[in-house]
N, C-alpha and C positions, 0 to 999 in steps of 0.2 A: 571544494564547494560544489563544481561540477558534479564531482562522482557520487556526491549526496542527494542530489537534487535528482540526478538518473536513478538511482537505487530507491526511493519514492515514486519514482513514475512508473519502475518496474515491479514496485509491489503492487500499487494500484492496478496496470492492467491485469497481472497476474489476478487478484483479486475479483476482477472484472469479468475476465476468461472465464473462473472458476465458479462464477457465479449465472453466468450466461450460459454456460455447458449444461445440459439438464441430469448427466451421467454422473455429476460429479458430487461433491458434499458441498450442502449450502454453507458448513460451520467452518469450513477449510479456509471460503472466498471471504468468508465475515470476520475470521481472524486474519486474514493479508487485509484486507480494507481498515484493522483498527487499528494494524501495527503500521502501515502507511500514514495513519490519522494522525498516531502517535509522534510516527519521523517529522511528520509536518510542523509540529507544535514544538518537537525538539529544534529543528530549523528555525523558526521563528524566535525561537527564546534566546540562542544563543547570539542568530544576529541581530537581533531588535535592543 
């Protein structure tokens, strides 16, 4: 459950990073932010 919950935090910053960089692709940090989105809802679903 740990390594689920890290592996979300680490897409988000990654997402974050990628998105704050101005060298980088906005479409890159907006795809790690949905797929983060997504783990979260996966998370939720399964322990809720």
């Amino acid at each position: 459950m740990f390594l689920t919950w890290s592996s979300v935090l680490v897409t988000f910053g990654a997402g974050l990073l990628l998105f704050l960089s101005p060298g980088l692709s906005h479409l890159a940090s907006t795809i790690l932010i949905f797929v983060g989105i997504s783990l979260l809802f996966g998370l939720f679903s399964t322990a809720g």
